[in-house]
Steps between C-alpha positions, in 0.01 A plus 500: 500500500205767663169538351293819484156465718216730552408625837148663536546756793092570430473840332763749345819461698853734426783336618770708643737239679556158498696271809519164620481383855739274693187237456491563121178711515450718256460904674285759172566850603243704325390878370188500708399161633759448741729169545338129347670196683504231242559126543614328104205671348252565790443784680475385858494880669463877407682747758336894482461815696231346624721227680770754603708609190575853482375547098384251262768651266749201572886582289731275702478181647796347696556180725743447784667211596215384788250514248376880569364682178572881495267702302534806356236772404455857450416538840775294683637170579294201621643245682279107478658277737494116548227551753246716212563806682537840283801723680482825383818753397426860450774821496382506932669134502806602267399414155520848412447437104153426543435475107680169382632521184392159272688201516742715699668253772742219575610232733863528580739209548468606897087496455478829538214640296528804295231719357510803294294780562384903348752591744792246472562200610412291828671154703332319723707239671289243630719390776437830697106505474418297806194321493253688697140268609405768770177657442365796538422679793112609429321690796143688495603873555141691582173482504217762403161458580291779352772689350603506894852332627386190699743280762543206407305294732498107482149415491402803377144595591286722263172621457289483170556885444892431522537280172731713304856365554838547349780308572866589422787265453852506442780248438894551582733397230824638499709457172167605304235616690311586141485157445248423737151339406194440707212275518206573733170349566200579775313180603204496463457703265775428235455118366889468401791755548519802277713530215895599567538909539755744587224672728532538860199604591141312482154648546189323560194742522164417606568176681185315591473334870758153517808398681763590275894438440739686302739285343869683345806292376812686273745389274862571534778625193583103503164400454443377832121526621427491912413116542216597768317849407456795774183527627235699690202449595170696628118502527223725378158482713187534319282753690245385769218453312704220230642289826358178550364546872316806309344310261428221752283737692320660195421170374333320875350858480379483237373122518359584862269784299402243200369267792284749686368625164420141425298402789304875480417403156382164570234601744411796261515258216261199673198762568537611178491173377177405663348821355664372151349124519115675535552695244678225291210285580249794371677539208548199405140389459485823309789353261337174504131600409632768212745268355225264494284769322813591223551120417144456423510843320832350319397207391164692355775721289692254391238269384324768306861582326505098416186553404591776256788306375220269391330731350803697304615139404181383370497875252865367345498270253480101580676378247743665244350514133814578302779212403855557591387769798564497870366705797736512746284715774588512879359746726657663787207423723209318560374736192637664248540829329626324156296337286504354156221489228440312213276558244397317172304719254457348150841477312634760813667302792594777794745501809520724727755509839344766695662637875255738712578743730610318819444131605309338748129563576484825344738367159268248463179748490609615238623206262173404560347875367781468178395104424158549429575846310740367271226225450232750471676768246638199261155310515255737534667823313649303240836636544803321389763711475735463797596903498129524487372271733756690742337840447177391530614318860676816579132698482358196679689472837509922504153474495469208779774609692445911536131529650533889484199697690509325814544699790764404729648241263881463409512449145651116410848545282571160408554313166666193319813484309481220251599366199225353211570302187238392234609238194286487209520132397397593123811767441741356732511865657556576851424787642577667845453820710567552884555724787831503642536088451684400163506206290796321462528318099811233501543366082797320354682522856471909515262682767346812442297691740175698369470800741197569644307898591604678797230516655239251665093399455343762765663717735378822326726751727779343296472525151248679339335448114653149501480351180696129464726365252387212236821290363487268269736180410509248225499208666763215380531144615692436815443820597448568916342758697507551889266778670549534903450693797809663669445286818747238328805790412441634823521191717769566777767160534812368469807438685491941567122528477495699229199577231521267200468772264329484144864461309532161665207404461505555105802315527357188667194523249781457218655227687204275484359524182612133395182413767149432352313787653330269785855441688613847415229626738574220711864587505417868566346405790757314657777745408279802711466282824873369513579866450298644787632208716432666854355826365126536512285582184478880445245506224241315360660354145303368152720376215363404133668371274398369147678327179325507134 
């Protein structure tokens, strides 16, 4: 009874010969891959060029009776004996065939081995080959130093400009002298030896300053290596200037020169220090009696700005006349360039979210101009219309603003963008104009965005002829608007600081619109400062928003 197993040899193996040893392993012969050494169904080893063979191409595998396995290839015979040495047998060491014929050999009832070649046939006869254990005889043959023939010194002394070395090497090996593989290695400079080569001659170029060694060991026909390697060894100077008792000198030198600089400079440095503490002491009751001037002179500013903020605060509306409305209004500064107004005229209720040029001190100038104007043209001139009411502040803060005919003065180009709504309680109309600020309408869950002019109140060097746009909506109930300044959209935050951008913000409105109108505003607010986090304000910001 036998039983068919598969043996993964990992990748695509072709098998050219198959033998047993004496020790019923299992000896592959391959096309390319050279000989697999396989245990029941495990491959314990994998013999190639690499370890000796002649050729990878493996087409005959034989075993004598002390457990030797002959192997041939296309290059030769290989010889692995009970020790793991690889013997070679090339045409120099009578196996004149050198191309063995597949599957091509046979163990006589004598032991002799037979194995057929391109050229015939060949016996080895085990008896007769001796077993040889002597190893090589290795020797260092010359020296070059700079292309230049060198005797071989022990101890070896070289200067830095003599660090261009080759070494040559031979090994004496008579049956096959072709056979013959060398390992070298220089300490320090080579971590491990080299890999195996038929070279016999090394070059190392360019050697940098050290104590050196050069290490060679060969390998026999029989696969004998030299148990201690051959060696030689030398030393490169550095130059004068690199050795230590150089470098000891430079640096007490050196030292010695950092010391007498030192104590120079410390009597220079304590006269100069007296001079420096008189003139410290001069200048700092300067210091003292102007910073006491600027404090007073600060505190004068900034409690005529808190004073102003009383004053612009006291102009905006107390109280908010409109149901289901919120302000939410938050200045970049102590003032503020926004502003809101509200305005009840008759059946008319009006809004307006106006942002002036700049913030601060000089923002807040002007809300204060465009408050009582918008008061003054609705109250006074009886105008209602928002598109109107926006032409006629136009002509207003040109008029204020540009005080033409005075010598020597710059003429003022600032102005407002701003968005104004009016509702007529009696027609349930709303209507709306404004300069670059739209109004955002949000029914049945949708959002639409009324677009505002191009173009702002004032600045005349802009846009000339200026005449504003009056829409007009049907109101219906449930219906919200939202007019702003871009101080919100524009806010810098987030985890990568960037601007919050009108999109999201349209986004967020539609998010809370299940909120009465109070705790949308309130909700608005706290969104904007968890956004900016660590980022200060960058604009002043007024948000309306109203519900019918």
């Amino acid at each position: 009874n036998f039983k068919i197993e598969k043996v993964n040899l990992n990748g695509l193996v072709t098998a050219k010969t198959i033998a047993e040893d004496n020790e019923g392993n299992i000896l592959v012969g391959t096309l390319s891959k050279g000989l697999y050494i396989l245990k029941d169904t495990v491959v314990q080893k994998t013999i190639t060029e690499k370890d000796g063979l002649l050729s990878n191409m493996v087409s005959q595998i034989n075993v004598d009776d002390k457990n030797n396995i002959f192997i041939g290839t296309s290059r030769g015979l290989n010889k692995i004996d009970q020790y793991g040495n690889i013997h070679i047998y090339t045409e120099k060491s009578g196996f004149t065939g050198i191309e063995a014929k597949q599957n091509a050999t046979y163990k006589d009832a004598q032991g002799n081995l037979w194995f057929g070649t391109v050229k015939g046939v060949t016996k080895y006869q085990p008896k007769l080959d001796e077993e040889k254990v002597n190893e090589p005889l290795t020797f260092i043959a010359s020296l070059q130093v700079n292309r230049k023939n060198r005797e071989m010194i022990p101890n070896q002394k070289l200067n830095y400009l003599e660090n261009d070395l080759n070494f040559e090497y031979k090994s004496i090996c008579l049956n096959n002298p072709d056979a013959v593989l060398y390992q070298i290695m220089l300490e320090p400079a080579d971590r491990d030896w080299r890999p195996v080569t038929e070279q016999t001659v090394a070059s190392y170029p360019s050697l940098a300053p050290e104590k050196y060694t050069f290490k060679v060991k060969a390998r026999n026909s029989d696969g004998i290596w030299n148990t201690e390697p051959i060696t030689y060894s030398f030393t490169i100077y550095p130059p004068f200037y690199k050795t230590w008792w150089f470098i000891l000198s430079v640096v007490i030198a050196g030292i010695l020169g950092i010391i007498s600089y030192i104590k120079v400079r410390e009597r220079a440095l304590v006269k100069e220090k007296k001079i420096l503490e008189e003139k410290v002491e001069e200048r700092t009751a300067e210091v003292v009696q102007k910073s006491v001037e600027l404090e007073k002179k600060n505190k004068h500013i900034t409690d005529s700005i808190r004073y102003a903020k009383r004053i612009q605060t006291a102009v905006l509306p107390p109280e908010i006349p409109f149901d289901n409305t919120f302000v939410f209004f938050r200045p970049k500064d102590i003032v503020s360039g926004d502003f809101y107004w509200l305005e009840h005229i008759g059946e008319k209720e009006m809004i307006a979210a106006v942002d002036c040029t700049g913030h601060g001190v000089p923002g807040a100038f002007l809300s204060i101009l465009g408050h009582s104007m918008l008061t003054k043209i609705v109250r006074e001139y009886g105008i209602h219309e928002p598109a109107k009411i926006l032409d006629q502040l136009d002509l207003e803060i040109v008029k204020a603003l540009h005080q033409k005919n005075v010598k020597g003065e710059q003429v003022v180009n600032d102005g407002m963008d701003l968005a104004l709504i009016c509702y007529n309680k009696d027609t349930d109309i709303l209507e709306f104009a404004g300069g670059y600020n739209p109004l955002i309408m949000i029914r049945n869950g949708e959002l639409e965005e009324i677009k505002a002019d191009r173009f702002p109140i004032g600045m005349t060097t802009i846009h000339d002829n200026k005449k504003f746009t009056n829409h007009e909506i049907k109101v219906e109930k449930g219906d919200s608007f939202y007019i702003f300044s871009d101080g919100y959209a524009d806010q810098f935050g987030g985890e990568d600081g960037r601007k919050f951008r009108k999109k999201n913000m349209k986004d967020l409105l539609l998010s809370i619109q299940e909120m009465p109108m109070k705790e949308q505003g309130e909700e608005l607010e706290r969104f904007i400062l968890d956004w900016m986090k660590n980022h200060d304000q960058i604009d002043d910001i007024v948000f309306i928003g109203r519900r019918f």
